[in-house]
C-alpha positions in Angstrom: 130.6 86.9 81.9 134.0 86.8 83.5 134.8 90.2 82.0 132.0 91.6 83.9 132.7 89.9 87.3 136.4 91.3 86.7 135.4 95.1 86.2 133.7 95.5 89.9 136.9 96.0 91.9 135.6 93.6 94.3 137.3 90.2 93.4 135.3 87.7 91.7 131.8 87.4 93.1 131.7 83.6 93.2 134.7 83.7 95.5 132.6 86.4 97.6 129.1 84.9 97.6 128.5 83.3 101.0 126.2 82.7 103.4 125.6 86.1 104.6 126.3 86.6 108.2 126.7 90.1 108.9 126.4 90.2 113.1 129.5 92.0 115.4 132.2 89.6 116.1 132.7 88.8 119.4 130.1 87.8 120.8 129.7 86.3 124.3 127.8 85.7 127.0 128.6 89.2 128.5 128.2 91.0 125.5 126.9 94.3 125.8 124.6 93.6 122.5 122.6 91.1 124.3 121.8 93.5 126.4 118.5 94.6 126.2 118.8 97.3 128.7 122.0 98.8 126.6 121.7 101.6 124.2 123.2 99.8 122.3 121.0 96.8 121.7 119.1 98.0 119.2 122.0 98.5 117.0 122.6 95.0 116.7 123.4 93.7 112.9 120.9 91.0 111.6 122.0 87.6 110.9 121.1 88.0 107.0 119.9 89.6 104.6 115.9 89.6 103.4 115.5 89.1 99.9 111.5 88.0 98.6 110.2 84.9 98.4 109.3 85.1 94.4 113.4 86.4 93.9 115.0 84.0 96.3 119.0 85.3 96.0 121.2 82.7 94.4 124.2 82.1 93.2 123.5 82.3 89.6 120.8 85.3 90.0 123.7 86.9 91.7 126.2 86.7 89.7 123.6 87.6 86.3 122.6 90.6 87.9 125.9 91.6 88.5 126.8 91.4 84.9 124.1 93.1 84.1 124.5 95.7 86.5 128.2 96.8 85.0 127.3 96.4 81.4 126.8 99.5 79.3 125.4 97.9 76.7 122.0 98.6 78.5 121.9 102.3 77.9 121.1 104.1 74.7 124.2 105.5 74.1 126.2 102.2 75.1 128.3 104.4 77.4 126.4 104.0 80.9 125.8 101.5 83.1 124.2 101.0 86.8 128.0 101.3 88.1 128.6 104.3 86.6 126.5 105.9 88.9 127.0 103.5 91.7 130.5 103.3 92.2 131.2 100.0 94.5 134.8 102.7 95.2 132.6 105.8 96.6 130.5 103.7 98.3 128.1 102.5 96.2 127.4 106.4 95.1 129.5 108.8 92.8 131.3 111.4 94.8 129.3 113.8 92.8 126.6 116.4 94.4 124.0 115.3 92.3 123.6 112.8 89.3 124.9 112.9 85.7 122.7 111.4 83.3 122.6 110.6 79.4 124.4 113.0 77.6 126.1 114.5 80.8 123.1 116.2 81.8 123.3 116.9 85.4 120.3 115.7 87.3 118.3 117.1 90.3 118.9 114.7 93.0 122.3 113.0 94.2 122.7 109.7 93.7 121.7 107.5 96.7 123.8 105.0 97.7 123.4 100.7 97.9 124.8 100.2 100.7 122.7 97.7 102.8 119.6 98.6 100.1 118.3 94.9 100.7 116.5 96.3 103.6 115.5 99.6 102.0 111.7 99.9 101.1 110.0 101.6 99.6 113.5 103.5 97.2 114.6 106.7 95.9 114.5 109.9 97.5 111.2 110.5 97.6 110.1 106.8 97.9 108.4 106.0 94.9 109.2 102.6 94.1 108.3 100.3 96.4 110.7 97.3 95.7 114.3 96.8 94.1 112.6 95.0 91.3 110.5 98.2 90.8 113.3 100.5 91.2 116.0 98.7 88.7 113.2 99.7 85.6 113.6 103.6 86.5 117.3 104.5 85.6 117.1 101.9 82.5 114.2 103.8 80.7 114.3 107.6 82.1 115.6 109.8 79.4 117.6 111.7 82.0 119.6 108.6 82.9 120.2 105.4 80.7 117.4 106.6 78.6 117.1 102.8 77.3 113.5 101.9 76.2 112.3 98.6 78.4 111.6 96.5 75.2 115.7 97.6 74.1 116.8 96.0 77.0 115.5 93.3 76.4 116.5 92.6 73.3 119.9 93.7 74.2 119.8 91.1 76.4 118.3 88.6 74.6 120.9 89.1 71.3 123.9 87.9 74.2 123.9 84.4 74.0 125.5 83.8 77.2 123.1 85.7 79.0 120.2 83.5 77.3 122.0 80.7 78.9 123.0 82.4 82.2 119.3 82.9 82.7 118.0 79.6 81.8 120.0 79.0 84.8 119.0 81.8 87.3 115.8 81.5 86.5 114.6 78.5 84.8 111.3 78.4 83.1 110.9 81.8 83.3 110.6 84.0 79.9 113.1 86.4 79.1 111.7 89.9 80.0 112.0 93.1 81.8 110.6 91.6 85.3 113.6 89.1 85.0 116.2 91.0 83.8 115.4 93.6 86.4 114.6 90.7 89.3 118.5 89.7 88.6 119.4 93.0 88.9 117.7 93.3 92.3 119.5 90.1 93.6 122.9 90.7 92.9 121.8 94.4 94.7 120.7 92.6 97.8 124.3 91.4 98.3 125.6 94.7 98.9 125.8 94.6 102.4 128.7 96.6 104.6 131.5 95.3 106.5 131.8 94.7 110.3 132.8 98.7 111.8 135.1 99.8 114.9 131.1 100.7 116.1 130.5 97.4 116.0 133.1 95.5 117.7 132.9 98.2 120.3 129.0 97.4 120.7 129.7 93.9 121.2 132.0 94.4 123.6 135.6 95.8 122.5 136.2 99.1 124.8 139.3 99.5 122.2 137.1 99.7 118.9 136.6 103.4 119.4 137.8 106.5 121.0 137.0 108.2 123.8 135.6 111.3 121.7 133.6 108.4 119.8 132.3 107.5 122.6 131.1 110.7 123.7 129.9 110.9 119.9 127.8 108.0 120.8 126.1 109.1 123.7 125.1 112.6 121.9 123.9 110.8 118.9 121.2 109.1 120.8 120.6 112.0 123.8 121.2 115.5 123.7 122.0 116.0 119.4 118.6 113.1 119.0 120.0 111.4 116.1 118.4 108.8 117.3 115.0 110.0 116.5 115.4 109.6 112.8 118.8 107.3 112.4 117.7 104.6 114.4 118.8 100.6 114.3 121.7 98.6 112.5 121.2 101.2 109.6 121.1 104.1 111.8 117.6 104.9 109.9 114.5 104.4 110.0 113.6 104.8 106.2 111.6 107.7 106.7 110.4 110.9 105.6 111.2 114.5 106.8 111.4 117.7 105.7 114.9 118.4 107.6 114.6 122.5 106.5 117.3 122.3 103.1 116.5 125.4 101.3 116.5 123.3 97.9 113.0 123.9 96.6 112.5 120.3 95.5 109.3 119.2 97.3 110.3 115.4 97.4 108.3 113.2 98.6 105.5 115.8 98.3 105.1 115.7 94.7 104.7 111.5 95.3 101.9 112.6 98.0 100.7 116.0 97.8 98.5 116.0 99.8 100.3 115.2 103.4 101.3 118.9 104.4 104.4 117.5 106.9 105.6 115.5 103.4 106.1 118.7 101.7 110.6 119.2 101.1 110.4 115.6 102.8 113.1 113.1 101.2 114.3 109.9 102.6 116.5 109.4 106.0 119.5 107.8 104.6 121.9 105.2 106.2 124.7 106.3 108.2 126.9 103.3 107.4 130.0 104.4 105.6 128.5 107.9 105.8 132.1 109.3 106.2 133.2 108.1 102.9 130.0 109.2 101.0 130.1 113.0 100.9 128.7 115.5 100.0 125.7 114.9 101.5 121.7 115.6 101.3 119.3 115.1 98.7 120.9 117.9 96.7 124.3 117.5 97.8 124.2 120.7 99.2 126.5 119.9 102.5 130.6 118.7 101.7 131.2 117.3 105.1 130.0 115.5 108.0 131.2 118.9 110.3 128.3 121.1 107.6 126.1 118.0 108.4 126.4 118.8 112.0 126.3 122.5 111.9 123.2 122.0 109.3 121.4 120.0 112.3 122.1 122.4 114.9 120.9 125.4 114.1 121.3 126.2 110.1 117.9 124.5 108.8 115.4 126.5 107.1 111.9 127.1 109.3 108.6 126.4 107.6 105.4 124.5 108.2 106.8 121.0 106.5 109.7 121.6 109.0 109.8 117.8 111.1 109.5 118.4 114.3 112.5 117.0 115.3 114.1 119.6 113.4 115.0 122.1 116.9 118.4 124.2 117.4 120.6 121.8 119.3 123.0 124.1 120.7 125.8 122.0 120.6 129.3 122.9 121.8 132.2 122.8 119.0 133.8 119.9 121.2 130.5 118.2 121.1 130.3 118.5 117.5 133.5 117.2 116.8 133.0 114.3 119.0 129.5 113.6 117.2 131.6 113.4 113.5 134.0 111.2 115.4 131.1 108.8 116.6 130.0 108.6 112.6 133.2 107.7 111.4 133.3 104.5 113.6 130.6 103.6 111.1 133.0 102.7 108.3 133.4 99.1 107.3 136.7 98.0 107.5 137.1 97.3 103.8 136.0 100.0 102.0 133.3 99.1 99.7 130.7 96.3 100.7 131.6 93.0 99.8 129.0 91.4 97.7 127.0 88.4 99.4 124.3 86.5 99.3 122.4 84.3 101.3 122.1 81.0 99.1 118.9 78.8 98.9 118.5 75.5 97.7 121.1 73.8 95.3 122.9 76.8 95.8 123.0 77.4 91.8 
């Protein structure tokens, strides 16, 4: 399994795997993220990840999954694997506007990222699994992706004798089959979690985390530009559903629930952490940079009756614009890519 561990560019995962504790540093007593009257308070990293009581993250789950996640054995042509889509180097995404799938068939969404996904329910664009378990099953079998039948994973699985063994450990007891082979999957994918950012040290209290433009970002992103009203909380989202006016004629989460006329265009609101090293952006990948993000927002969405109604022109300066992209990029971790973690129960095995 070392071989594995090796390939993720992210040291070896046993080294990484810790008690996750992903709050600002500095904290005291005057710390302006105590403060419940601050804007800023209810930005305030949790002390850990969730993970489900019936797939408890440990040690061993973790570190199976992660094999399992970079092995391309578990595609039909041998050539893919969840990595290759979900780049831990382009933030957990692949730099592309939209998907390529089995055969190099280009797909019709972009690829979302993992960052922080242990607090993301329910998944995909358009919502439709409503736990990581749930979601690890879809690229394996769709024919546009890995195009790997279920049972074929399992038996890839269960030919690799050190995976037998890994998982008598991970999950003793438990038979060998597509719920636990897609349950380690989901654990090592709930240690994903991003670094500590310049926005947060300034939250907690460091006036020398960010710029002054930054700043101003800030204070746009929640007021006059509303942000806010759809990126809210640690993850700057609030997992919703809107119909933000791209002129992609993809109905999203619409086709999930057709009958919700505001649900109609209406894709996921994504997480804003690492944002500036995750482009292009949208569903579609329709926008190249944070500045076409901005102008999109302000006045360059499309007007029909699925429109959200937070979507309004903003009539934002070009100074303010600029200082709202500076504000985002305060949202990137100071290493790069998330290092894996886990929050470790019991025997820690």
């Amino acid at each position: 399994m070392g071989r594995f561990l090796a390939i993720c560019g992210l040291g070896t995962l046993a080294a990484a795997l810790s008690i996750v504790s992903v709050s600002a540093a500095g904290t005291t007593a005057a710390s302006r993220q105590t403060d419940a009257t601050s804007p800023l308070a209810a930005f305030r990293r949790p002390a850990q990840a969730p993970h489900p009581t019936e797939n408890v993250t440990t040690r061993a789950r973790a570190e199976l999954g992660e094999a399992l996640f970079f092995d391309p054995r578990l595609s039909s042509s041998g050539q893919m694997s969840c990595a290759a889509c979900h780049e831990p180097s382009l933030g957990w995404q692949d730099g592309r506007p939209r998907g390529v799938g089995s055969g190099g068939v280009t797909l019709a969404r972009r690829t979302p990222t993992l960052v922080d996904v242990a607090w993301v329910e329910p998944l995909f664009w358009d919502g439709r699994a409503a736990t990581l378990e749930e979601q690890a099953k879809g690229p394996l079998a769709s024919e546009h992706e890995m195009n790997m039948p279920l049972d074929r994973v399992v038996e890839t699985v269960a030919a690799t004798p050190r995976y037998v063994a890994a998982f008598r450990t991970a999950y003793p007891g438990a038979p060998l089959t597509i719920d636990t082979v897609t349950k380690a999957i989901a654990a090592y994918e709930r240690t994903l979690v991003s670094g500590e950012a310049p926005f947060d040290r300034w939250a907690a209290g460091d006036e020398t985390a960010v710029s002054e433009p930054a700043k101003r970002g800030f204070a746009l992103y929640a007021g006059k530009a509303r942000c806010v009203s759809c990126h809210s909380g640690w993850r700057f989202t609030d997992d919703g559903f809107r119909d933000i006016g791209l002129a992609s004629p993809d109905v999203g989460r619409g086709e999930i629930v057709p009958g919700v006329p505001l649900l109609q265009h209406a894709f996921k609101t994504p997480t804003l952490r690492n944002v500036a090293e995750r482009a292009p952006y949208m569903h579609d990948g329709s926008l190249p940079t944070l500045e076409a993000v901005v102008d999109h927002y302000d006045s360059g969405f499309v007007r029909r009756p699925s429109l959200a109604p937070q979507m309004t022109p903003l009539r934002l300066t070009a100074s303010e614009r600029a200082d709202l992209v500076a504000f985002m990029r305060t949202l990137s971790s100071d290493r790069r890519a998330p290092v894996a973690q886990a929050r470790l129960e019991g025997n820690d095995r």
